[in-house]
PAPAZA-602972 format. One record per atom (N, C-alpha, C): residue in three letters; x negated, z negated, y negated; atom name; residue number from 1. Coordinates in Angstrom, 2 decimals, padded with zeros to 5 digits. Atoms other than C-alpha are relative to their C-alpha. Last residue first. Layout:
<recs>
@code Ala | X X | Z Z | Y Y | site CA | pos NUM;
...
</recs>
This chain:
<recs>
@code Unk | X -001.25 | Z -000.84 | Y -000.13 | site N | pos 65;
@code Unk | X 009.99 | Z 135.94 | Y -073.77 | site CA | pos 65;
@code Unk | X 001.05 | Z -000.23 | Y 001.13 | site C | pos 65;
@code Unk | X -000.61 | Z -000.41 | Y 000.71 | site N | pos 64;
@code Unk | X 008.14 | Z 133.26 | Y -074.55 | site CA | pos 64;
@code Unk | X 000.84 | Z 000.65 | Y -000.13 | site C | pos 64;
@code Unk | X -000.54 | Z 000.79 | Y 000.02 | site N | pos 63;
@code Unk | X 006.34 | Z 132.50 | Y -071.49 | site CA | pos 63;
@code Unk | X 001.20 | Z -000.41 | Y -000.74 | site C | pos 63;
@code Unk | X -001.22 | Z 000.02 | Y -001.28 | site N | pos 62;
@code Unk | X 005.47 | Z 136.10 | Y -070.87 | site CA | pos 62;
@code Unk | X 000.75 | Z -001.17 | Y 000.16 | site C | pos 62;
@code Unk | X -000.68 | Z -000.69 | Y 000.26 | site N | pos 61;
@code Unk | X 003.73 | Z 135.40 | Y -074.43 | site CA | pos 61;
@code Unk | X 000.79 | Z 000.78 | Y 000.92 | site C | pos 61;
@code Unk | X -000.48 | Z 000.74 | Y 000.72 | site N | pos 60;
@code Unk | X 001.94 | Z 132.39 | Y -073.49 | site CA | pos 60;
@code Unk | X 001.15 | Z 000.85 | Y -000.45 | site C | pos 60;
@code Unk | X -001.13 | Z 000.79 | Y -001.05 | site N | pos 59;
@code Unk | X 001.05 | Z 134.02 | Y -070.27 | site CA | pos 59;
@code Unk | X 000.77 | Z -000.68 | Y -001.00 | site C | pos 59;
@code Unk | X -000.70 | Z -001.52 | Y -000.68 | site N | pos 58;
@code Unk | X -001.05 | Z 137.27 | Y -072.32 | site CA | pos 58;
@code Unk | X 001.48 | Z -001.43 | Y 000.75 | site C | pos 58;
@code Unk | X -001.01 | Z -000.84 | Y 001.04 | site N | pos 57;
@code Unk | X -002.47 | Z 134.90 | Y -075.28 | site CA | pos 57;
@code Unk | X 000.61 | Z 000.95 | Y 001.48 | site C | pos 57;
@code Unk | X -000.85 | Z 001.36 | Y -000.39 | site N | pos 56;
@code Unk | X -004.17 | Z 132.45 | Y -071.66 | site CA | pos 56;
@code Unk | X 001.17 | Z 000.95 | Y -001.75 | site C | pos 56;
@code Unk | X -001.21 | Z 000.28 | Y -001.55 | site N | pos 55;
@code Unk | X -005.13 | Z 135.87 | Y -070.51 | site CA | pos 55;
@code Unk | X 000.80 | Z -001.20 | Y -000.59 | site C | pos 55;
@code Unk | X -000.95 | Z -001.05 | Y -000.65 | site N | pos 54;
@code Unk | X -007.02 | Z 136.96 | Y -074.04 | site CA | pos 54;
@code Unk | X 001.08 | Z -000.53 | Y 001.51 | site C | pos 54;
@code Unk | X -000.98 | Z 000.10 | Y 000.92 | site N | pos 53;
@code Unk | X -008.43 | Z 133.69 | Y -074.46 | site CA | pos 53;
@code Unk | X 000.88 | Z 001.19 | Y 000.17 | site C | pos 53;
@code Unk | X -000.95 | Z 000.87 | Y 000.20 | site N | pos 52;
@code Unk | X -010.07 | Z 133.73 | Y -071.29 | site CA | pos 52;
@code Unk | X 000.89 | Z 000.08 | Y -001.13 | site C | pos 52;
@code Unk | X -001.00 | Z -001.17 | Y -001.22 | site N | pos 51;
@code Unk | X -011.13 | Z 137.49 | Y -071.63 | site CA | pos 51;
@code Unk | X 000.77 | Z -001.12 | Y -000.02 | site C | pos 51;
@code Unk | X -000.62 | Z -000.97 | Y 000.29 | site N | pos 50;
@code Unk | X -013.11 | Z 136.03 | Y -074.81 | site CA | pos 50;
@code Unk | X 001.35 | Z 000.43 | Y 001.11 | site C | pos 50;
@code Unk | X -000.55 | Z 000.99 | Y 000.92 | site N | pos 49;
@code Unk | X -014.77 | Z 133.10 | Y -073.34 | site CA | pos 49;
@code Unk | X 001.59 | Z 001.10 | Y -000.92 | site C | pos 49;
@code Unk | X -000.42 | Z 000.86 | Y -000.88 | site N | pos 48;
@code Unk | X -016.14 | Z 135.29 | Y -070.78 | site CA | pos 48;
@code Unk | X 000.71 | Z -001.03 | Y -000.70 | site C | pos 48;
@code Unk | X -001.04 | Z -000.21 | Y -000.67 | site N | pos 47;
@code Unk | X -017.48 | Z 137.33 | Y -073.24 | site CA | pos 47;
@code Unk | X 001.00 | Z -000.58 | Y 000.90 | site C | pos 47;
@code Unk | X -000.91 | Z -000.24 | Y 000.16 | site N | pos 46;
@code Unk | X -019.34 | Z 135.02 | Y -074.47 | site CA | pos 46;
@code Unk | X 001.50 | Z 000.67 | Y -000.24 | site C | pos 46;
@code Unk | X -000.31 | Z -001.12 | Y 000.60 | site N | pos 45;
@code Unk | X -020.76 | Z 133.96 | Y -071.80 | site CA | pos 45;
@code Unk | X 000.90 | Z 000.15 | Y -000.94 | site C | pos 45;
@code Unk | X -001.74 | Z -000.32 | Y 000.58 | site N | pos 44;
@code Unk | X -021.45 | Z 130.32 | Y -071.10 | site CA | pos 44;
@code Unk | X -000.62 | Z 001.48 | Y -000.76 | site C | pos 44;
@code Unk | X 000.10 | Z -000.93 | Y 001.63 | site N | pos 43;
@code Unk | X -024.77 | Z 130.58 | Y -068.90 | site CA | pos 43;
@code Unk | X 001.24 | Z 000.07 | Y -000.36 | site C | pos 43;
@code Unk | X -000.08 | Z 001.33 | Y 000.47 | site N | pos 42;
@code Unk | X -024.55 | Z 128.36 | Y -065.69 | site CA | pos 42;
@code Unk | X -000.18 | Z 000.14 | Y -001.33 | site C | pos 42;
@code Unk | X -001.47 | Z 000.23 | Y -000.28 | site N | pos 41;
@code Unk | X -024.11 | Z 131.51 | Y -063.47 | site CA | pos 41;
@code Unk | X 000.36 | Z -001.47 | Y -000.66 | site C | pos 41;
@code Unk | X -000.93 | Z -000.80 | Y 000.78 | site N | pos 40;
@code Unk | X -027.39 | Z 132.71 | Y -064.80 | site CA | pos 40;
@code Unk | X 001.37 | Z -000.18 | Y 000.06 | site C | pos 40;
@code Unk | X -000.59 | Z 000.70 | Y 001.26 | site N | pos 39;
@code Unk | X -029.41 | Z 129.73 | Y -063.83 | site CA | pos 39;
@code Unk | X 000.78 | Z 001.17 | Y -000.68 | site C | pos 39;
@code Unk | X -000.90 | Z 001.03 | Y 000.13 | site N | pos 38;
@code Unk | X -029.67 | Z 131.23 | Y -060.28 | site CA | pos 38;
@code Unk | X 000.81 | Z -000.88 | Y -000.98 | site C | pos 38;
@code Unk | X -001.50 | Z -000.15 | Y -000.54 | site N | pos 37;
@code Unk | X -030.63 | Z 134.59 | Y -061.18 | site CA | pos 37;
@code Unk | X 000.59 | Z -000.93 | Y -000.12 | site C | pos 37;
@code Unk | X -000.62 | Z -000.28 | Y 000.67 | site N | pos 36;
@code Unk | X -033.82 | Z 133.41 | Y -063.57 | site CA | pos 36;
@code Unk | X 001.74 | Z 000.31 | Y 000.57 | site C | pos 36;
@code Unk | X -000.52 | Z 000.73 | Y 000.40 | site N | pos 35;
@code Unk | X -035.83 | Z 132.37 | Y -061.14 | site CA | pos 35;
@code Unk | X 000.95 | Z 000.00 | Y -000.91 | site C | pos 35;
@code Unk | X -000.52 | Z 000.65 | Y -001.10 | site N | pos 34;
@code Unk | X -037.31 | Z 135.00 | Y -059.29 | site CA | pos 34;
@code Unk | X 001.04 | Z -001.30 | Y 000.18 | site C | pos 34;
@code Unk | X 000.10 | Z 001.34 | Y 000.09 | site N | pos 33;
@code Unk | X -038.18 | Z 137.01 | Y -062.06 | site CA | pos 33;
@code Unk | X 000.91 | Z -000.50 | Y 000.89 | site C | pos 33;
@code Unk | X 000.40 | Z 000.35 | Y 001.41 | site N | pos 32;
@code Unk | X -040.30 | Z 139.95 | Y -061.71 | site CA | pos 32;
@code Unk | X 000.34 | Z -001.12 | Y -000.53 | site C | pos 32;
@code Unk | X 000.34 | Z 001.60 | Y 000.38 | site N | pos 31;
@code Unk | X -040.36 | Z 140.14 | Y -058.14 | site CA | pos 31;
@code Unk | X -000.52 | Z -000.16 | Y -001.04 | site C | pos 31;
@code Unk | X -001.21 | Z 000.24 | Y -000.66 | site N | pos 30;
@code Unk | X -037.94 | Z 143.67 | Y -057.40 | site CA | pos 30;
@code Unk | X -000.75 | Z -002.08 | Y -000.22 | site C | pos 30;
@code Unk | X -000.32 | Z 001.44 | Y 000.45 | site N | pos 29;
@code Unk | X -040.05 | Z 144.61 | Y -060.02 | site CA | pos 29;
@code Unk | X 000.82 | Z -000.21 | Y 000.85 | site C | pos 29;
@code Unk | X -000.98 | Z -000.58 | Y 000.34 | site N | pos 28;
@code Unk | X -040.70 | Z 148.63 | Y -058.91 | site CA | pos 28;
@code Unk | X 001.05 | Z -001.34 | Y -000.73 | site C | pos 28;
@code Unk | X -000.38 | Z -000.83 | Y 001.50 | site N | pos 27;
@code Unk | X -043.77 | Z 148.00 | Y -058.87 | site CA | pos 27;
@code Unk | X 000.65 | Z -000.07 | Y -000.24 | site C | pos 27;
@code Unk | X 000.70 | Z 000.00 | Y 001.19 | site N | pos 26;
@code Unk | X -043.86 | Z 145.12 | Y -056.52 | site CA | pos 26;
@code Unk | X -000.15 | Z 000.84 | Y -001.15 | site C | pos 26;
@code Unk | X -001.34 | Z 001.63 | Y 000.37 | site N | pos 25;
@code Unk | X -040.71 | Z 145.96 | Y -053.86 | site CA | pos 25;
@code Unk | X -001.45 | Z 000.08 | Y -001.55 | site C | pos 25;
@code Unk | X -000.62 | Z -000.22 | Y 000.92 | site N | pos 24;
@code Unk | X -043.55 | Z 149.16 | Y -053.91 | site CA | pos 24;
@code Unk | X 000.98 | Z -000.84 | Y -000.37 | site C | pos 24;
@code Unk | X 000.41 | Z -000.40 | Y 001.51 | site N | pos 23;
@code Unk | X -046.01 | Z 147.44 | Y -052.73 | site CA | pos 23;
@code Unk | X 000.91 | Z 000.59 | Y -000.93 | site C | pos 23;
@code Unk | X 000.08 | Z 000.88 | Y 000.90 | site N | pos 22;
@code Unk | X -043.90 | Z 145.43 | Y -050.28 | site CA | pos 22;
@code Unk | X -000.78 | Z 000.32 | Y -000.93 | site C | pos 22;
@code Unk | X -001.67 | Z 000.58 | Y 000.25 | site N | pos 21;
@code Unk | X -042.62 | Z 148.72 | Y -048.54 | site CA | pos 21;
@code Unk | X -000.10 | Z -000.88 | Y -000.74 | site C | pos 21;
@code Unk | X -000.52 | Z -001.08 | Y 001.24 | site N | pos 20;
@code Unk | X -046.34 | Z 150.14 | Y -048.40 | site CA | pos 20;
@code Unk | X 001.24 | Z -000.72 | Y -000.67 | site C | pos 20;
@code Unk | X 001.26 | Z 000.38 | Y 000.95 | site N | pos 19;
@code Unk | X -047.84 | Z 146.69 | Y -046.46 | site CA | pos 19;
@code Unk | X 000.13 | Z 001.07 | Y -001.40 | site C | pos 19;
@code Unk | X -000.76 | Z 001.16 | Y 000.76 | site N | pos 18;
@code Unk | X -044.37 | Z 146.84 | Y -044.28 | site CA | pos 18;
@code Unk | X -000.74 | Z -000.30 | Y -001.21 | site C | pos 18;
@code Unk | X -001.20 | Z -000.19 | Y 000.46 | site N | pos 17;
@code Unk | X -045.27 | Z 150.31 | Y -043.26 | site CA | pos 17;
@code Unk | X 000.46 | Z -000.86 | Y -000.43 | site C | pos 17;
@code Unk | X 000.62 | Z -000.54 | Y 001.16 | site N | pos 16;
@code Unk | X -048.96 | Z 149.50 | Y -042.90 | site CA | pos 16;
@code Unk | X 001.26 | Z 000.10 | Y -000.91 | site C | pos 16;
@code Unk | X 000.73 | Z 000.79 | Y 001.10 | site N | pos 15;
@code Unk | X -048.07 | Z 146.91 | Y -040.36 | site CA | pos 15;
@code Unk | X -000.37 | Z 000.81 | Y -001.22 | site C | pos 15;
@code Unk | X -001.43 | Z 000.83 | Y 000.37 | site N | pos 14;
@code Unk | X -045.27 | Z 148.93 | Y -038.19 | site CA | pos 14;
@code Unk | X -000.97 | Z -000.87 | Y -001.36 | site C | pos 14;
@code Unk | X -000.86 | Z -001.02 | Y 000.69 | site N | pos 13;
@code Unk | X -048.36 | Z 151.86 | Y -038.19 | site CA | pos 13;
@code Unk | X 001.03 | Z -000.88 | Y -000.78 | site C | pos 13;
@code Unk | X 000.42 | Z -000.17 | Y 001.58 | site N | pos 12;
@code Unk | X -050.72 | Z 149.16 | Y -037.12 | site CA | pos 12;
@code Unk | X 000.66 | Z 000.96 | Y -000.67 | site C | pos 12;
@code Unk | X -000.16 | Z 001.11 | Y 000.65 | site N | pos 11;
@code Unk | X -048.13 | Z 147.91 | Y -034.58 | site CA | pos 11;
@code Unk | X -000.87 | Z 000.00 | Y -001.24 | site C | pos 11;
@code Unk | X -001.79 | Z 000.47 | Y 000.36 | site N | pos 10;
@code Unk | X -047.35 | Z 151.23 | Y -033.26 | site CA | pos 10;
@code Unk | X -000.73 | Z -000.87 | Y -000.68 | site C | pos 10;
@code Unk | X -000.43 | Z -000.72 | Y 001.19 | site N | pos 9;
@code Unk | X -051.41 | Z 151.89 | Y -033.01 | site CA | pos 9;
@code Unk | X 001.62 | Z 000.21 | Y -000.66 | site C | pos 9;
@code Unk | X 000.84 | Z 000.72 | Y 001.27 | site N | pos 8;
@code Unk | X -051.96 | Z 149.01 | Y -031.17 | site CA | pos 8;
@code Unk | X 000.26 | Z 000.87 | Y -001.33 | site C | pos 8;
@code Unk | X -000.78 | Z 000.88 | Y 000.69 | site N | pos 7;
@code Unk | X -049.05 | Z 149.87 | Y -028.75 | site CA | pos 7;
@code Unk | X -000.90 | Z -000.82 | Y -001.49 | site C | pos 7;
@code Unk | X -000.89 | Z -000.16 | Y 000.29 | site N | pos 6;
@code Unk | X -050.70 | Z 153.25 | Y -027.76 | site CA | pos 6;
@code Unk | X 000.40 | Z -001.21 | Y -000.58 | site C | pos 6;
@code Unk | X 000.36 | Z -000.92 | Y 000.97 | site N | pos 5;
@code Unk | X -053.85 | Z 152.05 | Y -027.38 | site CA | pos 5;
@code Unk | X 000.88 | Z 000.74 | Y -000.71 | site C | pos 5;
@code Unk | X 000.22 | Z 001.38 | Y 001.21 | site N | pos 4;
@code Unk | X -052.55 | Z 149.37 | Y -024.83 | site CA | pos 4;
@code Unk | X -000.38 | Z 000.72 | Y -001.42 | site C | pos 4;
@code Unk | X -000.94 | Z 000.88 | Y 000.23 | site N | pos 3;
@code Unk | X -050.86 | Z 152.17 | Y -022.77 | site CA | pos 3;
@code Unk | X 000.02 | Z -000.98 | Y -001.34 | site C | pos 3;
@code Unk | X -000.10 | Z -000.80 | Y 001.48 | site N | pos 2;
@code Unk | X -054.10 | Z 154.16 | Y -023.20 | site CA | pos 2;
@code Unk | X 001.26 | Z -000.56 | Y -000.28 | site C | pos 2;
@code Unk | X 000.92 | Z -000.04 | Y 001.13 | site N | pos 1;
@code Unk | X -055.63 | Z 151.44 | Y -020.98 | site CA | pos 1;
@code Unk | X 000.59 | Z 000.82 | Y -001.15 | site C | pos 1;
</recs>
C-alpha cells in the first residue's frame, strides 16, 4: 500500500516537472516561430554572396601568380 503511494507521488512530481519545464520552454520563446528555421536556409544572404566573391578573387589570383 505505501509502495503504491510512493510511486503516485514520483509520477506526480515527474508530471509537474515536465508541466514547469514546458512553461518556461513558453516564456522564454523557445515556440515563437516554428516555422521560420526551415525557410532560412533558402534565404540568399548577402553576405554569403560576398565571401563567395571574395574566395573566387582569392583562386583567381593564386592562379595568376
Amino acid at each position: 500500500m505505501s509502495s503504491m503511494i510512493i510511486l503516485i507521488l514520483i509520477s506526480l512530481s515527474f508530471g509537474l516537472a515536465a508541466w514547469f519545464l514546458f512553461l518556461w520552454a513558453v516564456k522564454s520563446g523557445q515556440f515563437d516561430d516554428v516555422e521560420r528555421p526551415k525557410y532560412r536556409m533558402l534565404d540568399d544572404d548577402e553576405s554569403d554572396k560576398d565571401q563567395e566573391k571574395e574566395k573566387g578573387k582569392e583562386k583567381n589570383t593564386k592562379s595568376d601568380a
